[in-house]
C-alpha positions in Angstrom: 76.5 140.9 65.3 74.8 140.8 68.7 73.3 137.4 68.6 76.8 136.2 67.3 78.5 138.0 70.3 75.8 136.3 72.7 76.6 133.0 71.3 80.3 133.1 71.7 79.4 134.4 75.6 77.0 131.2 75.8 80.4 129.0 74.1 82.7 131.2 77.0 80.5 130.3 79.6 79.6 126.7 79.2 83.3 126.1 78.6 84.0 128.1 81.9 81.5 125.9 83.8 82.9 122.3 81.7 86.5 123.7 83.2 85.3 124.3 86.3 83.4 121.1 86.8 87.3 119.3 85.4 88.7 120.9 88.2 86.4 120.2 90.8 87.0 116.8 89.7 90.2 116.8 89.6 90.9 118.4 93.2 91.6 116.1 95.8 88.1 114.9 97.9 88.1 114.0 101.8 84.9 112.3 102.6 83.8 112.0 106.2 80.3 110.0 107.1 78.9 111.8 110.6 76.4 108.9 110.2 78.7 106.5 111.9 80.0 106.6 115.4 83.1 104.3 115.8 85.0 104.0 119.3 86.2 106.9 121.5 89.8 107.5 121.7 92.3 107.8 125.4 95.0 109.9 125.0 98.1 108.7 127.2 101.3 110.7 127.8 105.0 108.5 128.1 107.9 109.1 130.3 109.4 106.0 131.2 112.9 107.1 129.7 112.1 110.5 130.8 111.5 110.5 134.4 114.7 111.7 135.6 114.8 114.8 133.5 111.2 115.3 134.4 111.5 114.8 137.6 114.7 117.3 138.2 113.2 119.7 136.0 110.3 121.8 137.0 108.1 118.9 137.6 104.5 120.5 138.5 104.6 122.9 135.4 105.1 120.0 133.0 102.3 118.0 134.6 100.2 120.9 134.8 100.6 121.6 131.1 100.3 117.4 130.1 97.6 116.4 132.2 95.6 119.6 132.7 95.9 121.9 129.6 96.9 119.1 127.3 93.9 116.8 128.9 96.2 113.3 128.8 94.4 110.9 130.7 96.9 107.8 131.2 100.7 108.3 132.4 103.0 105.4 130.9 105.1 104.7 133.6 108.2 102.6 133.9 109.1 99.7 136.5 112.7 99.1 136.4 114.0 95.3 136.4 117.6 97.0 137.0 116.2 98.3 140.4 114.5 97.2 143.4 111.3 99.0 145.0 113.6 100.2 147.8 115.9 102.1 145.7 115.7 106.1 146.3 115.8 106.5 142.5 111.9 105.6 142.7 111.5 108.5 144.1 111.7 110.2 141.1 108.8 108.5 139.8 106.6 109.0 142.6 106.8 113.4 142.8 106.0 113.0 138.7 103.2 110.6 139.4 102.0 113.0 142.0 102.5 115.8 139.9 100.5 114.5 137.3 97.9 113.6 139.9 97.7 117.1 141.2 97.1 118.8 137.7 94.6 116.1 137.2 92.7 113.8 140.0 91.6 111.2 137.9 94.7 110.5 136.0 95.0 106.9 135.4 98.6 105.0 135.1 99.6 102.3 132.8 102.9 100.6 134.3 105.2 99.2 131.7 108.8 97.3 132.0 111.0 100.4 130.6 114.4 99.7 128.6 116.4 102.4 130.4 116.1 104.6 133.4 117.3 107.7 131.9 120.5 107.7 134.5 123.1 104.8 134.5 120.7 102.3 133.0 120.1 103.1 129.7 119.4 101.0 125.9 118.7 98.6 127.9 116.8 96.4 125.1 115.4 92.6 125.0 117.3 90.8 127.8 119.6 93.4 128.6 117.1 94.9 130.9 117.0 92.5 133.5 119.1 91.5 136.1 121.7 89.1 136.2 120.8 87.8 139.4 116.9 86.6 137.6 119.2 84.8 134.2 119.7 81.7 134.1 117.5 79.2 136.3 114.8 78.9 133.9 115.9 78.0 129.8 112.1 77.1 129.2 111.7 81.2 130.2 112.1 84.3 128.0 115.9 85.0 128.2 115.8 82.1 131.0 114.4 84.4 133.6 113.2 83.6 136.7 109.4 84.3 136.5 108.5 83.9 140.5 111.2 86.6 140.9 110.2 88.7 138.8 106.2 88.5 139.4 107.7 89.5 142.9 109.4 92.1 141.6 106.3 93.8 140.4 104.0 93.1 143.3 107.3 95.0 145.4 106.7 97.4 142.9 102.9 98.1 143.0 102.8 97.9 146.9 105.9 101.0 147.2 103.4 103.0 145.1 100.6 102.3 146.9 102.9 103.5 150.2 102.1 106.5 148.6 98.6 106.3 147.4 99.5 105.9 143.9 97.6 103.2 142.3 98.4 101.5 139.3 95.6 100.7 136.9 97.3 99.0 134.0 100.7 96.5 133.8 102.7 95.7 131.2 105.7 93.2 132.0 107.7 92.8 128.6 108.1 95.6 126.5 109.4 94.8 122.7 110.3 91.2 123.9 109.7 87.9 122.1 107.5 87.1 125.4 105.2 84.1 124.9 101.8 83.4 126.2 103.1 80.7 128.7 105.7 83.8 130.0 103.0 86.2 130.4 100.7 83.7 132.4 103.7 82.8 134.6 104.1 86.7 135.4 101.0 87.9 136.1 99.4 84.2 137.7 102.5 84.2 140.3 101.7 88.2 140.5 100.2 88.7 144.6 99.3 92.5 144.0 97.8 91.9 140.5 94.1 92.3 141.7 92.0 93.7 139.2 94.6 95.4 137.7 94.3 95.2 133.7 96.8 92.7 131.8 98.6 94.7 129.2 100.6 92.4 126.5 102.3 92.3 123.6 104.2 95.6 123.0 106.0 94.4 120.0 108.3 96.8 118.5 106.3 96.4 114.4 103.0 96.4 113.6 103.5 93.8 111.5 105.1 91.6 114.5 102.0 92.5 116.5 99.8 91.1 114.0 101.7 88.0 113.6 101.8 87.5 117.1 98.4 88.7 118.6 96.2 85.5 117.8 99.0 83.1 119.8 98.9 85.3 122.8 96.1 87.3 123.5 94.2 85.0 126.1 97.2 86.3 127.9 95.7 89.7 127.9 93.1 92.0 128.4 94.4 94.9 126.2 96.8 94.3 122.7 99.4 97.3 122.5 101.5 97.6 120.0 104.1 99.9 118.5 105.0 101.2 115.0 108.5 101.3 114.0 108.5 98.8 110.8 106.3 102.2 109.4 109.1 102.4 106.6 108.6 98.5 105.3 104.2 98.9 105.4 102.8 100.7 103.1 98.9 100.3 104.0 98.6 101.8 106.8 95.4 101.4 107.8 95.1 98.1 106.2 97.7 97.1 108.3 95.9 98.8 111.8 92.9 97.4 110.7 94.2 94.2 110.5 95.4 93.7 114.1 91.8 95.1 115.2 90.3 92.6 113.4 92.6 89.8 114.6 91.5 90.3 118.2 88.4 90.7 120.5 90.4 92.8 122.7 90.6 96.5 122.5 93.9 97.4 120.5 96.5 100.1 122.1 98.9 102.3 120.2 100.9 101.7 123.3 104.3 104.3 122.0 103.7 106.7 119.1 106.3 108.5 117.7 107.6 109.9 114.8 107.4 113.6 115.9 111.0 113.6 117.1 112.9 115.6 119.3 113.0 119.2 118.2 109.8 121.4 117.1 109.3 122.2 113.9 106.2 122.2 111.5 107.5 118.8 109.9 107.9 117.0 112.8 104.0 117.9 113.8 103.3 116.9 110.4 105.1 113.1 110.8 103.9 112.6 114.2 100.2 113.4 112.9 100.1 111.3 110.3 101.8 108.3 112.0 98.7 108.3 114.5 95.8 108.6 112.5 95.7 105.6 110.6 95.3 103.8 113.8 92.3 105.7 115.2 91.1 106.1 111.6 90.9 101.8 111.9 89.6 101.0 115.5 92.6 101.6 118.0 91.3 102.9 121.4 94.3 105.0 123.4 97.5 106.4 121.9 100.2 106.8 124.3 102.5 109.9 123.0 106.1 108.3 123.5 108.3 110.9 125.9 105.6 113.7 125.9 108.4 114.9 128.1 111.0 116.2 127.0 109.2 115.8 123.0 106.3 118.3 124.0 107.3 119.9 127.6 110.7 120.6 127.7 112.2 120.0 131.0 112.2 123.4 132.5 108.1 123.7 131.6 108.2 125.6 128.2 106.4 124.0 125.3 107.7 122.9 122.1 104.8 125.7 120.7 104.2 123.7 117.2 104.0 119.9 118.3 102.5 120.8 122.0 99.9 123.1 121.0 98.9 120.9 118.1 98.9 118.0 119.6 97.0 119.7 122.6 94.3 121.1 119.7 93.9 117.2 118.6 93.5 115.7 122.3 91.2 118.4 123.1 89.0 118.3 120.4 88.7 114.4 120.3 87.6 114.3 124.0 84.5 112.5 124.2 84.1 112.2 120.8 83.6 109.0 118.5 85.7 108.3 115.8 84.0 108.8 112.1 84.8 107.5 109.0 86.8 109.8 106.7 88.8 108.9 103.6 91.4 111.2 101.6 91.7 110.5 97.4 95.0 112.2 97.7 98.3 110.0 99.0 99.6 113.1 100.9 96.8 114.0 102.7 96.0 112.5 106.0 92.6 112.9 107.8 90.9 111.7 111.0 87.6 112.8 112.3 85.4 112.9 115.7 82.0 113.8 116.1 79.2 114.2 119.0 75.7 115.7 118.9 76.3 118.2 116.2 79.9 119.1 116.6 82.1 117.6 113.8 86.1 118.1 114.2 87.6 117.2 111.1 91.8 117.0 111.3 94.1 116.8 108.6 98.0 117.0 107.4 99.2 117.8 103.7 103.0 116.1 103.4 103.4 117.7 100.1 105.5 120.9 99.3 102.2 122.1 97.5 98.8 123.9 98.5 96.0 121.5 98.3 92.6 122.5 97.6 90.4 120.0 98.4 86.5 119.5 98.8 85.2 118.4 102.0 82.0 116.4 101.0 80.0 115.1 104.0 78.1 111.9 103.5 74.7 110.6 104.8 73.2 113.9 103.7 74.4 115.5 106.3 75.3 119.2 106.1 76.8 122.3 107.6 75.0 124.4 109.7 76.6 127.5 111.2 79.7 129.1 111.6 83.1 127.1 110.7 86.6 127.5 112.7 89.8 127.0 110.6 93.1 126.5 112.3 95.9 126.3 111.4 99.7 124.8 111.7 102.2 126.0 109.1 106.5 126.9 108.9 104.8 130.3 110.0 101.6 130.1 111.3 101.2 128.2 114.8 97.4 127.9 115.8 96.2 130.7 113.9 92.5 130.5 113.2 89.6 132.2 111.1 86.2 131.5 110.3 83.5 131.6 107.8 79.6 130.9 107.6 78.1 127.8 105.4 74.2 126.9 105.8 72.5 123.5 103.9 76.4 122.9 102.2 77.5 119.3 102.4 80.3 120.0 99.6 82.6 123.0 99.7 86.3 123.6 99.1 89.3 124.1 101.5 92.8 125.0 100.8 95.0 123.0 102.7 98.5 125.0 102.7 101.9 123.2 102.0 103.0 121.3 104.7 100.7 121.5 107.1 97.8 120.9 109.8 94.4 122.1 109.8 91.7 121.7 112.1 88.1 122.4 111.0 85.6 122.6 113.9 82.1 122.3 111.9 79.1 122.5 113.2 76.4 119.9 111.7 72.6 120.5 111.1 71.4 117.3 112.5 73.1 115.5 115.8 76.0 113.0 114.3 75.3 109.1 114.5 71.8 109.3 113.2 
């Protein structure tokens, strides 16, 4: 009877192990390859609808907590067509600029043509934005502009904020417009104050516009931006990102991101996350967050807790770090990684109304060495964090809640990139 009792324990227990193998299997897998050190990512805050509010609000708090806590190093920044240089609205840009300056020296601004001033200029898209008085000399021009006028227009521009020691180090003149190579040349070749001042082009409103468009007119440009807003007509992401790398020796911009709406809530984090990584996971090199103010700083300096301080986790932990390969089997699972020396910060986002667990499973034999920090975003948790202890494991399981975003900050035995 014994020996019979041991066999059925021997039949329990290889079935046990056979169903827990099937499992393992069957859980969702993120892979992420240390061994590989892509590009390093700039993070960029936007405000060029939002410069009024920001600016009327309590201005040095919200730069302090964007540029200094949140570690943004670019300010988008809008020139009006609607205004000139002289007009006392500009001073509204200047005290954010300096603000932003204060709470972080070495800020850097990107300058971009903005479709509304956030006061009685507003949706003003395409040709609407510029005007009257530059329509209609020029039908061979984008909306039959004048070009000369307005390549003065920017040089009046750059020299008001140089009045005030504010230097501009990036310049974008069309924003979402059908501009064409010849109109960008015109611009910035007629342009006085241009200097060494980078060439920023494109802009387009789809990613799939950018991609059309991108081999036509980047000798125009130094960098490609390009927005995301077709996201509900692509369904590759990253195929698609990838694409527009590939189409163009010239580093690629996510030049507005979005997606993470107005108000704070856990799905909103979630959306905005997952809209961004597929363009760092494929090569993109600075994500510009679009209206960080009011959509992460409100106005009177609070914080929108979920999307600010897990946005601010994402910035802070990508600083200086390259972009890794990392892959997720599972369609509602998003993932981006960064890695430096033996620090590995692994991010991702579960979209699903169900608790994931998932195997982490590092590749190019590397392996975990140390202690491992969990954080995470949830309906009820907001940066919550715990942490446990894995030595010589390149393969272990996480549960990823409902969702959700989760940071793992794992340390690796051997220095990443090797």
């Amino acid at each position: 009877m014994m020996a019979c009792k041991s066999q059925d324990m021997e039949s329990f227990d290889e079935r046990s192990a056979e169903i827990s193998q099937l499992q393992s299997l069957q859980n969702p897998v993120i892979t992420v390859d240390p061994a590989t050190l892509n590009q390093t990512v700039v993070f960029a805050g936007d405000s060029k609808l939002s410069t009024k509010g920001w600016a009327d609000g309590n201005t040095s708090v919200i730069a302090d907590k964007l540029f200094n806590e949140m570690k943004l190093d670019i300010l988008r920044v809008p020139l009006y067509a609607m205004r000139d240089a002289s007009d006392p609205f500009y001073d509204k840009l200047v005290s954010t600029m300096e603000a932003a300056k204060n709470a972080h020296p070495n800020v850097k601004f990107f300058a971009s043509v903005a479709n509304g001033d956030g006061d009685q200029n507003n949706n003003l898209h395409q040709g609407d934005k510029f005007p009257v008085s530059m329509k209609g000399c020029c039908p061979y021009n984008i909306y039959s502009l004048n070009l000369t006028a307005y390549a003065q227009k920017w040089d009046e521009y750059l020299l008001m904020l140089e009045d005030h020691n504010l230097t501009v180090d990036w310049v974008g003149p069309f924003n979402e417009d059908n501009a064409s190579s010849t109109d960008y040349d015109k611009v910035f070749n007629q342009m006085d104050e241009l200097g060494s001042k980078t060439r920023v082009g494109m802009e387009t409103w789809g990613l799939q516009g950018g991609i059309d468009k991108v081999t036509n007119l980047q000798g125009s440009m130094d960098i490609v931006g390009c927005h995301f807003y077709d996201d509900g007509t692509l369904t590759d992401w990253d195929g698609k990102w990838a694409e527009l790398v590939n189409k163009t020796s010239k580093p690629v911009w996510f030049s507005e991101a979005t997606r993470y709406k107005t108000n704070d809530n856990i799905n909103n984090l979630v959306a905005g996350m997952a809209h961004v990584f597929p363009s760092m996971r494929s090569g993109v090199e600075s994500v510009a967050f679009y209206q960080a103010v009011p959509r992460f700083v409100n106005y009177d300096g609070t914080i929108q807790p979920k999307k600010y301080t897990g946005f601010k986790n994402l910035v802070n932990n990508a600083r200086s770090k390259h972009v890794v390969p990392s892959t997720s089997s599972s369609s509602d699972m998003s993932v981006l990684a960064f890695a430096k020396d033996k620090s590995l910060s692994l991010h991702i986002v579960n979209e699903s109304t169900s608790d994931q667990t998932t195997q982490i499973s590092l590749q190019s034999t590397y392996s975990v060495a140390g202690t491992v920090t969990r954080t995470i975003w949830t309906a009820n948790d907001t940066e919550v964090s715990n942490s446990y202890t894995l030595n010589g494991n390149s393969n272990w399981n996480v549960t990823v809640p409902a969702g959700s975003y989760v940071h793992l900050d794992i340390p690796l035995a051997t220095d990443a990139g090797n």
